[in-house]
C-alpha positions in Angstrom: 10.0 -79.7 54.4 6.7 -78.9 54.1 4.7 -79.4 50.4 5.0 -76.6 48.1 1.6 -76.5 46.8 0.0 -73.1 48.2 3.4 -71.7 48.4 4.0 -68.1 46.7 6.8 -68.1 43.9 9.5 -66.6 45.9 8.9 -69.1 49.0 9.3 -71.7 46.7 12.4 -70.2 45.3 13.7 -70.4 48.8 12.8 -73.9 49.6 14.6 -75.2 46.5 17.7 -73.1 47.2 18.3 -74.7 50.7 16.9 -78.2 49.4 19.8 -77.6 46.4 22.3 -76.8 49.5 22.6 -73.4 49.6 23.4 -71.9 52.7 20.7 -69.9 54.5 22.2 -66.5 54.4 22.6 -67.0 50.8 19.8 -68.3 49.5 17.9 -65.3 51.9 20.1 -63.1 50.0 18.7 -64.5 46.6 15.2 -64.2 46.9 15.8 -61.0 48.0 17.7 -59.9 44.7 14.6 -62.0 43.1 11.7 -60.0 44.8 13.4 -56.8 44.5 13.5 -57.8 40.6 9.9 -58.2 40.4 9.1 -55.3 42.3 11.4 -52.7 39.7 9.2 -54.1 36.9 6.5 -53.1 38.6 5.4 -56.9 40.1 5.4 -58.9 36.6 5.7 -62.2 36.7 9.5 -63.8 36.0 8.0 -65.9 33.2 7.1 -61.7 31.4 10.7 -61.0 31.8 14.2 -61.6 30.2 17.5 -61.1 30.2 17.0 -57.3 29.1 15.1 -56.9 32.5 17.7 -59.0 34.0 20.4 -56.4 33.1 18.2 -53.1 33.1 17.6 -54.0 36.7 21.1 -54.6 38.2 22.1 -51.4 35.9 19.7 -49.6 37.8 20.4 -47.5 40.9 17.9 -49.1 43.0 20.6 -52.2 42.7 22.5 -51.9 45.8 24.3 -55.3 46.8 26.0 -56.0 49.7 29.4 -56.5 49.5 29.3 -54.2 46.3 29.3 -54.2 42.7 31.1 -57.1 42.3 28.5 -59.1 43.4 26.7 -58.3 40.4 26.7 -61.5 38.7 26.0 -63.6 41.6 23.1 -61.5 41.2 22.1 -61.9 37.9 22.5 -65.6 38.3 20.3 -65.8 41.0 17.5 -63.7 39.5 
């Protein structure tokens, strides 16, 4: 694995998923949920945010999982 200096935030988040044994597909799947986060708060940073953005976004219409609503805490624990 190559050093995570100079790496963007959600690259990183990637990297430690599969280092933390994740499966690809899933940890794919959770940066995904995780930029799609950032980008409904209009790109601020995670560190700005809590768990009221946390919930505002997965309440949102623009939360569409796959594999349905269901998989909404999956979601919120990954973001």
């Amino acid at each position: 694995m190559e050093p995570a200096q100079g790496k963007k935030l959600l690259d990183r988040a990637g990297d430690l998923l599969l280092a933390a044994g994740f499966e690809r597909a899933a940890a794919v799947q959770y940066v995904d949920w995780m930029r799609q986060y950032i980008l409904h708060h209009g790109k601020r940073h995670p560190e700005e945010m809590g768990m009221a953005e946390v919930r505002q976004y997965l309440g949102s219409s623009q939360f569409r999982p796959p594999g349905g609503p269901e998989r909404r805490g999956e979601a919120e624990r990954a973001i």
